[in-house]
TORKOL-4160 file (C-alpha; in steps of 0.2 Angstrom, whole numbers, padded with zeros to 4 digits, m for minus):
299
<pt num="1" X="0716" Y="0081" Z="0029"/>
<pt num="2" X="0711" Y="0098" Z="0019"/>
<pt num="3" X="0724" Y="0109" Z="0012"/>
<pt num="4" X="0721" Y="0122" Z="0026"/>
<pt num="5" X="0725" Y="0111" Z="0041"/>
<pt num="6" X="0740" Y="0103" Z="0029"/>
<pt num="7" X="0745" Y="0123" Z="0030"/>
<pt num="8" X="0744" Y="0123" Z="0046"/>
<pt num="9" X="0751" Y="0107" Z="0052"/>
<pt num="10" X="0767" Y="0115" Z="0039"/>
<pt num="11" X="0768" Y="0130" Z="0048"/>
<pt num="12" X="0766" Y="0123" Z="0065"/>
<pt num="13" X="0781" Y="0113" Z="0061"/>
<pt num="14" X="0792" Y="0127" Z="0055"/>
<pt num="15" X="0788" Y="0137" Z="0071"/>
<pt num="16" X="0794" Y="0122" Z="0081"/>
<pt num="17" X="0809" Y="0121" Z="0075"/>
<pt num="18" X="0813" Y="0139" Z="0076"/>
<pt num="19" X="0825" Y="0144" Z="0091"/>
<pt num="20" X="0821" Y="0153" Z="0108"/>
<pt num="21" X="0828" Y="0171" Z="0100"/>
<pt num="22" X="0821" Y="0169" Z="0083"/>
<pt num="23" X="0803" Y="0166" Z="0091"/>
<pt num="24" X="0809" Y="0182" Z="0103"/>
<pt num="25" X="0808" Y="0191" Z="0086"/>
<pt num="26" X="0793" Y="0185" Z="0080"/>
<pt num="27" X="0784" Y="0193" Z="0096"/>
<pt num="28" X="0786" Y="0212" Z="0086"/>
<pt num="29" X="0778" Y="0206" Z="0069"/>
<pt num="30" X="0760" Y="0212" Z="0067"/>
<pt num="31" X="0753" Y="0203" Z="0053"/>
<pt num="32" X="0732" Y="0201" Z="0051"/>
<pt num="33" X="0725" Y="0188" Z="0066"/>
<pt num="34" X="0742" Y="0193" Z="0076"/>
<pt num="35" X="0746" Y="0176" Z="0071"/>
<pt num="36" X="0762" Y="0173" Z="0070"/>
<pt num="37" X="0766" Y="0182" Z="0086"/>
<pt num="38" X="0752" Y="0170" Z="0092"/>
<pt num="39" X="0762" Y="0156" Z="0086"/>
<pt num="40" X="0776" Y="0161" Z="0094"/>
<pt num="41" X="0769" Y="0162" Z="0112"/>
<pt num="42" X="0760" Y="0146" Z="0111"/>
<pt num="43" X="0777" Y="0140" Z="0109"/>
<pt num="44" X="0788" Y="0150" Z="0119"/>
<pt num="45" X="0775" Y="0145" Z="0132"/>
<pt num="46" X="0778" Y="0128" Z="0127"/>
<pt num="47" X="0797" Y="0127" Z="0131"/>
<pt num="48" X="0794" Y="0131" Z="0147"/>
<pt num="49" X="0809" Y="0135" Z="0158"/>
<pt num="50" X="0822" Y="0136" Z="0147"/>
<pt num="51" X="0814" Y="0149" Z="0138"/>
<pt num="52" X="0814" Y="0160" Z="0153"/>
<pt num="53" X="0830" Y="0168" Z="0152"/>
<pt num="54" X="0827" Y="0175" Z="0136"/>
<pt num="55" X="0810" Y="0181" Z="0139"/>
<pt num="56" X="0817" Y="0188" Z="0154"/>
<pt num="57" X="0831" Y="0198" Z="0145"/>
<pt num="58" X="0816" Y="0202" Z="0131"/>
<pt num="59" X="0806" Y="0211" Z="0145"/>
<pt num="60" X="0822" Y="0225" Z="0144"/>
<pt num="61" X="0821" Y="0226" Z="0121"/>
<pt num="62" X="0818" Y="0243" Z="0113"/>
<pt num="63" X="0803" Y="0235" Z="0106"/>
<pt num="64" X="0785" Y="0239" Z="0114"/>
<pt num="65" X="0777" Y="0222" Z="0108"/>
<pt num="66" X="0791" Y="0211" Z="0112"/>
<pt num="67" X="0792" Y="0216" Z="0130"/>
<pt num="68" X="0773" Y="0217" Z="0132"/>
<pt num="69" X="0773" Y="0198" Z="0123"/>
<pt num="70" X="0787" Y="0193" Z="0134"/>
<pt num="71" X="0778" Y="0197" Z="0149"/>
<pt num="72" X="0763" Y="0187" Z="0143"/>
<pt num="73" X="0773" Y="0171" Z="0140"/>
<pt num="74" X="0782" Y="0173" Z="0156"/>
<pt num="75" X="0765" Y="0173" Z="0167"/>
<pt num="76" X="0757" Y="0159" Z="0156"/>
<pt num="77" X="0772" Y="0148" Z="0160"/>
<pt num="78" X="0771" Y="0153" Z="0177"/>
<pt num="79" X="0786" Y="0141" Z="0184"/>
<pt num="80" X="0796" Y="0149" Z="0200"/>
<pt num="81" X="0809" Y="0156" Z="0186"/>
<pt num="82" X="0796" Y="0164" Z="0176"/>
<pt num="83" X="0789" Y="0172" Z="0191"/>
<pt num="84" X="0805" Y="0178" Z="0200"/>
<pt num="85" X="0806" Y="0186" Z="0181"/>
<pt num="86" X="0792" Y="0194" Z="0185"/>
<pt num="87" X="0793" Y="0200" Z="0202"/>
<pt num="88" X="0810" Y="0209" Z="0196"/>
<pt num="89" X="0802" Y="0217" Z="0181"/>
<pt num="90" X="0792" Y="0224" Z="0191"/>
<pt num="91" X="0804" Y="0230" Z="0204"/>
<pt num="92" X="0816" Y="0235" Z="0191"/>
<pt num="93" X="0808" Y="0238" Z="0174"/>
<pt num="94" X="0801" Y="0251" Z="0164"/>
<pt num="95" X="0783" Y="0258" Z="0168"/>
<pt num="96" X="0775" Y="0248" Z="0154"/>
<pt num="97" X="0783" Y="0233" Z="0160"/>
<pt num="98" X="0780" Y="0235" Z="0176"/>
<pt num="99" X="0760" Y="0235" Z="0174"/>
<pt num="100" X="0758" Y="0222" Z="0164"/>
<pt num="101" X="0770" Y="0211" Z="0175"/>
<pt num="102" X="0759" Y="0215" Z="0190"/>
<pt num="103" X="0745" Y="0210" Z="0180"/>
<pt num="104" X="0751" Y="0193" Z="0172"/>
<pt num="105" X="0754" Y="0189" Z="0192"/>
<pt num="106" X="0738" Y="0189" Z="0199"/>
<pt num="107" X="0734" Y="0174" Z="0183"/>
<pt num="108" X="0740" Y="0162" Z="0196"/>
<pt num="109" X="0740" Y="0172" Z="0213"/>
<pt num="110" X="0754" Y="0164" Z="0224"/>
<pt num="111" X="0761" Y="0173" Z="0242"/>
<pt num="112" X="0777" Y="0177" Z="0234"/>
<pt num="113" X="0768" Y="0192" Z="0224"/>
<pt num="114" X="0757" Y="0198" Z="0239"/>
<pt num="115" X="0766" Y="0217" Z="0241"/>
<pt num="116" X="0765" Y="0217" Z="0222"/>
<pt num="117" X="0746" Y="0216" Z="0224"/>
<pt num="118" X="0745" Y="0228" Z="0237"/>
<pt num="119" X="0756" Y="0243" Z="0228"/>
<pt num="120" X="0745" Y="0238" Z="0212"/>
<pt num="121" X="0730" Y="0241" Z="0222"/>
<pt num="122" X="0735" Y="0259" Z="0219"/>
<pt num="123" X="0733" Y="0258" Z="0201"/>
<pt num="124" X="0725" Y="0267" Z="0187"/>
<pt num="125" X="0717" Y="0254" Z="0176"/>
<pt num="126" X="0703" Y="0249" Z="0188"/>
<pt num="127" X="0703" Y="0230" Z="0178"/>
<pt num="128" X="0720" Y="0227" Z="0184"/>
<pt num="129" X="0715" Y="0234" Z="0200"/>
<pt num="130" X="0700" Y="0222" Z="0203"/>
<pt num="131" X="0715" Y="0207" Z="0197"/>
<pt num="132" X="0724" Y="0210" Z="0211"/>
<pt num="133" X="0710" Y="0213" Z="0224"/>
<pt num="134" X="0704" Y="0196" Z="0218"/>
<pt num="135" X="0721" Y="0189" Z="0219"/>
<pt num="136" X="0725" Y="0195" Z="0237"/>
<pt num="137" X="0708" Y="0187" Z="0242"/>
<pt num="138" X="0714" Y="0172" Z="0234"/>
<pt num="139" X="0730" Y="0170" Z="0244"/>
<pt num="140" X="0720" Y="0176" Z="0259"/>
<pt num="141" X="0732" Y="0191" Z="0263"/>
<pt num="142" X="0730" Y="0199" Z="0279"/>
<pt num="143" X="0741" Y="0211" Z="0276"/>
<pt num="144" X="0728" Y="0218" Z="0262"/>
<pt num="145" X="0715" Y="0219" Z="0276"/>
<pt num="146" X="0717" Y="0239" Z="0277"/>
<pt num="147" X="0720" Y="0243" Z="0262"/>
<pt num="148" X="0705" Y="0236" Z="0252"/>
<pt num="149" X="0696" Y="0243" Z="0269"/>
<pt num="150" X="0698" Y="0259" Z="0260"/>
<pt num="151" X="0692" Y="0252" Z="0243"/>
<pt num="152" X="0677" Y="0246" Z="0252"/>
<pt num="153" X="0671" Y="0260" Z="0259"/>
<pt num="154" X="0676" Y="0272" Z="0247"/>
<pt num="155" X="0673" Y="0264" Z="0231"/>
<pt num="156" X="0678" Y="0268" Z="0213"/>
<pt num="157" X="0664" Y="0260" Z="0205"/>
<pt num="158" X="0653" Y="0247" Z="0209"/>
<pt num="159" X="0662" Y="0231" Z="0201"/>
<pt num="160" X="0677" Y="0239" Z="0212"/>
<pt num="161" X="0668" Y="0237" Z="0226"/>
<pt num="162" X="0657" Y="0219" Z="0226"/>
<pt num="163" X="0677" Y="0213" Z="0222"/>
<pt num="164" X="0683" Y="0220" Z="0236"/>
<pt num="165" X="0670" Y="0212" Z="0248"/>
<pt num="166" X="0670" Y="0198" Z="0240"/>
<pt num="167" X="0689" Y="0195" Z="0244"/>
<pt num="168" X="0688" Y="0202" Z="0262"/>
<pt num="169" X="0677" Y="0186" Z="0264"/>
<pt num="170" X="0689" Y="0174" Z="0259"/>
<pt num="171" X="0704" Y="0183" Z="0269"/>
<pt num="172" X="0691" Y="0184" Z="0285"/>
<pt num="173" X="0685" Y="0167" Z="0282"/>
<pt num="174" X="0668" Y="0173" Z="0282"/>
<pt num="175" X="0662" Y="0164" Z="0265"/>
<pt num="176" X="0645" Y="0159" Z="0267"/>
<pt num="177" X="0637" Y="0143" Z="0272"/>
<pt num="178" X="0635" Y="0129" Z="0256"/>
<pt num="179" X="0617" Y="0133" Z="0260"/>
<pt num="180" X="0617" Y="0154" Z="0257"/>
<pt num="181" X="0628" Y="0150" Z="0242"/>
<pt num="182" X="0620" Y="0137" Z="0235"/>
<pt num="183" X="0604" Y="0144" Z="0236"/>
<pt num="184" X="0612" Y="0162" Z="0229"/>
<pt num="185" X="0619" Y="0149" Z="0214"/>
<pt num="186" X="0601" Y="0145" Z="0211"/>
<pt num="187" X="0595" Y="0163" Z="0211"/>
<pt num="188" X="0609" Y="0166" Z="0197"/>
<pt num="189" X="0604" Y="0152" Z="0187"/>
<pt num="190" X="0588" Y="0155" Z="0187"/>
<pt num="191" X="0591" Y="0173" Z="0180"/>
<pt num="192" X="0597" Y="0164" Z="0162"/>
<pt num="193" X="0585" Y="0148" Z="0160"/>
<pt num="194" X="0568" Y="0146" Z="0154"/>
<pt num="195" X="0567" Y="0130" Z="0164"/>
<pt num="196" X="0564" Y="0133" Z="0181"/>
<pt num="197" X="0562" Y="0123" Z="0197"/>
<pt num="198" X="0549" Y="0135" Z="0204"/>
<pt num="199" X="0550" Y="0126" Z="0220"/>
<pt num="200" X="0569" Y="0127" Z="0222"/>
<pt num="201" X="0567" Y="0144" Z="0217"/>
<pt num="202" X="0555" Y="0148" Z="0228"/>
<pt num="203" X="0566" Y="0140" Z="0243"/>
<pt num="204" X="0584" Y="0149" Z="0239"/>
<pt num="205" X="0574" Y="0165" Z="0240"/>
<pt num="206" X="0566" Y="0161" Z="0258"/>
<pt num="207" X="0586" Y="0156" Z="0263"/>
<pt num="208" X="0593" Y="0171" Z="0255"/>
<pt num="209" X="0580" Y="0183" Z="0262"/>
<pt num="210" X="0583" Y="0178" Z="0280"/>
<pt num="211" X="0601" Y="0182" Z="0278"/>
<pt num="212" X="0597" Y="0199" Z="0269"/>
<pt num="213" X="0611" Y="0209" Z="0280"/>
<pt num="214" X="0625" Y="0197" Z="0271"/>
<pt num="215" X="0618" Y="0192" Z="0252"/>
<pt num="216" X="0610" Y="0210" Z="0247"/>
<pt num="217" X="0627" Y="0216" Z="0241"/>
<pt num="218" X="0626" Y="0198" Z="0231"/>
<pt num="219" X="0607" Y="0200" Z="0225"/>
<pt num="220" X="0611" Y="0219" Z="0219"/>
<pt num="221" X="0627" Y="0213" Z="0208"/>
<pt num="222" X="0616" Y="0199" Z="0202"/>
<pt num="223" X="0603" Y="0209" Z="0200"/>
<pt num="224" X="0617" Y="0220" Z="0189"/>
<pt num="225" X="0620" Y="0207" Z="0177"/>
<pt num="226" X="0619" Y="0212" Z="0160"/>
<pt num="227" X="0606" Y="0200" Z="0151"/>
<pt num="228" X="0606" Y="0204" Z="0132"/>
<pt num="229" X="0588" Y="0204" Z="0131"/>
<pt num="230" X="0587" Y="0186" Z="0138"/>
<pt num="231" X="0582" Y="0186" Z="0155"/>
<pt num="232" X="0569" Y="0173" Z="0162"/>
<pt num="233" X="0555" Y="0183" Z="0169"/>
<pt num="234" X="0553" Y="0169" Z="0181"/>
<pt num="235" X="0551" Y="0177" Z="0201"/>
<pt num="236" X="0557" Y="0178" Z="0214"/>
<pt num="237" X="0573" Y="0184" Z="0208"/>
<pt num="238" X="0586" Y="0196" Z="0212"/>
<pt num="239" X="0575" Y="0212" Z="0209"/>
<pt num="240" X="0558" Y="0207" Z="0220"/>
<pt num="241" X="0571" Y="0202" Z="0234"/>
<pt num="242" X="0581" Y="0219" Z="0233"/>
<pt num="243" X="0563" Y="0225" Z="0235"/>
<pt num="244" X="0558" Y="0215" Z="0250"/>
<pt num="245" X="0576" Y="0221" Z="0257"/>
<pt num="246" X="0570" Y="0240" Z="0256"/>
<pt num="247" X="0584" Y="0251" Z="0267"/>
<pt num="248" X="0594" Y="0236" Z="0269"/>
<pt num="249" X="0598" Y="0240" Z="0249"/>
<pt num="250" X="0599" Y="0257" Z="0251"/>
<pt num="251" X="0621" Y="0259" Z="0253"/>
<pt num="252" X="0622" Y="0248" Z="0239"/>
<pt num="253" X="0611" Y="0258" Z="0230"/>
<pt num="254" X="0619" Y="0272" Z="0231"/>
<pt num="255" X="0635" Y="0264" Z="0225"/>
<pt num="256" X="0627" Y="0260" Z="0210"/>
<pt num="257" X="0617" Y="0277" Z="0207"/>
<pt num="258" X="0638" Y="0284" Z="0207"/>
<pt num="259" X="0645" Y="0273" Z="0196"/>
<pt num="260" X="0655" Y="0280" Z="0181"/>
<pt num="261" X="0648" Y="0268" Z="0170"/>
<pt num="262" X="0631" Y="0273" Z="0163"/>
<pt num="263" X="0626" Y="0255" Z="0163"/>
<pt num="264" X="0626" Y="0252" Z="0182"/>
<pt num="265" X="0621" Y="0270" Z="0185"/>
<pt num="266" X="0604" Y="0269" Z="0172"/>
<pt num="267" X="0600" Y="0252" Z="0179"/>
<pt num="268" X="0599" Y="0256" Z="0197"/>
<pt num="269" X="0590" Y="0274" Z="0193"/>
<pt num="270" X="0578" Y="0263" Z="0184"/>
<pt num="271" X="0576" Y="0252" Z="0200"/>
<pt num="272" X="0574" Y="0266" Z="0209"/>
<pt num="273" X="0562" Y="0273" Z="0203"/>
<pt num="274" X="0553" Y="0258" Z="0198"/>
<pt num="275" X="0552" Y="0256" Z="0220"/>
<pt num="276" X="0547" Y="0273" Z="0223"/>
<pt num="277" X="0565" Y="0275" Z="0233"/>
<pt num="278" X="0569" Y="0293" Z="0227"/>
<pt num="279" X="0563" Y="0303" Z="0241"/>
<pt num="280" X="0568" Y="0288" Z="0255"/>
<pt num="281" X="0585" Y="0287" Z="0246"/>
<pt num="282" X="0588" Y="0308" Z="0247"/>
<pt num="283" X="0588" Y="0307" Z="0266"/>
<pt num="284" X="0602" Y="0302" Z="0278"/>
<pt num="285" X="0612" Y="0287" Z="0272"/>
<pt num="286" X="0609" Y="0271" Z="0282"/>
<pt num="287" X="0621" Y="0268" Z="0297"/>
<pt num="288" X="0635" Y="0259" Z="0294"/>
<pt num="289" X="0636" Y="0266" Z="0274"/>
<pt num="290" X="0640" Y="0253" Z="0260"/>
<pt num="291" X="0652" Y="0240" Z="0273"/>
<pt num="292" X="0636" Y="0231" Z="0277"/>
<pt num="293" X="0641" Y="0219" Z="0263"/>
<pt num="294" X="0655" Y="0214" Z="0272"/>
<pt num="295" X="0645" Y="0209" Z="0291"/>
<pt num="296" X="0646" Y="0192" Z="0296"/>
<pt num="297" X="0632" Y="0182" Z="0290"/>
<pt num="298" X="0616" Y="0181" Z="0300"/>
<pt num="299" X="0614" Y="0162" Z="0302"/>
């Protein structure tokens, strides 16, 4: 064994035999690699339950760092004390607290923290936001229905928005058929690899292209997808089927062409005019705006 992992081993051992309040403590030091407030979560996690009541009253310390460390541990340990922790944090704790407590919930989405969700939906952070629309589609709210209605057709952003669709298909039990999404799977992994199954490929795009009205809000986020410069130049993919959807891309378009973040914005202008879809896209907007991505699917 080296004299590093001897070190390690050493210091692993110390930690464990520290108690529930001295690790509470450690939480606040900053030292390079954050490592022993690290440390200490790893084993607060660890302990489980009967850590809980310390971290719960740690989520109320005079300390930034221990009650945002403290809110971490608690939604990794994730038992029904942890998370009755939480749920009252969120009720009853300070505003920093509060937002992280909401957001270490939707880790492990559970019923009990579905109007959590709902209120966070009304949040400032749209990475938290997204969280909890994921986590409501997980639990299959239906409460959620009207609310992440208005996220869908009035989007903040495009990632915002594909979210939202895609959890109004879980809660409406409108996922799609093992053949759309397998064949959509395909067209994803096809966008990374160098090694192609041109037959396959070939197939998933017929699949994919006769249910167009359902999959072009999937093929545009694909198409979205940032590569870093190593994206297989194999076709179809999801850029000639956006093309051969024409105005049945044009709502989602539009969503990207808005979208705060120059990344998606850029990409899509490129497309755009890559197609020649300026002048079409400048018209009226297609009936029926950017909710076609959430239609039934076409079988």
């Amino acid at each position: 064994m080296g004299v590093v992992a001897v070190l390690f081993a050493c210091a692993s051992a110390v930690y464990a035999e520290k108690t529930i309040p001295h690790l509470i403590g450690d939480l606040a030091v900053q030292d390079p690699g954050n490592n022993t407030c690290n440390t200490a979560c790893g084993i607060l996690v660890g302990r489980g339950d009967p850590a809980v009541p310390a971290l719960r009253g740690a989520l109320r310390n005079k300390n930034e760092r221990i009650r945002y460390y403290a809110v971490r541990c608690l939604g990794q340990i994730n038992t029904q004390s942890a998370r009755s922790a939480l749920i009252s944090a969120f009720s009853h704790g300070a505003n920093d607290v509060r937002e992280h407590a909401a957001y270490a919930l939707t880790w492990n989405p559970a019923r009990d923290a579905e109007e959590i969700y709902i209120e966070f939906l009304r949040g400032h952070d749209e990475w938290h936001v997204r969280h909890a629309i994921q986590a409501l589609g997980q639990i299959r709210s239906s409460k959620a229905v009207p609310h992440l209605a208005r996220i869908r057709d009035n989007p903040p952003c495009w990632h915002t928005y594909y979210t939202t669709i895609v959890a109004l298909r879980k809660i409406e039990s409108r996922e799609f058929s093992p053949e759309i999404q397998t064949a959509l799977d395909f067209l994803r992994q096809a966008k990374f690899s160098r090694d192609i199954d041109v037959q396959r490929l070939n197939d998933s795009a017929v699949i994919i292209g006769r249910n167009l009205q359902a999959t072009v809000v999937d093929v545009f986020n694909l198409f979205l997808w940032v590569t870093k410069g190593n994206e297989s130049p194999a076709t179809p993919n999801a850029k000639t089927i956006l093309h051969q959807a024409g105005p049945l891309a044009f709502p989602v378009i539009r969503i990207g062409l808005k979208d705060p973040d120059q990344n998606v914005s850029r990409k899509t202008q490129q497309l755009v005019e890559e197609f020649g879809w300026g002048e079409k896209l400048r018209g009226n907007p297609q009936p029926g705006g950017p909710t076609n991505g959430s239609l039934p699917v076409v079988h």
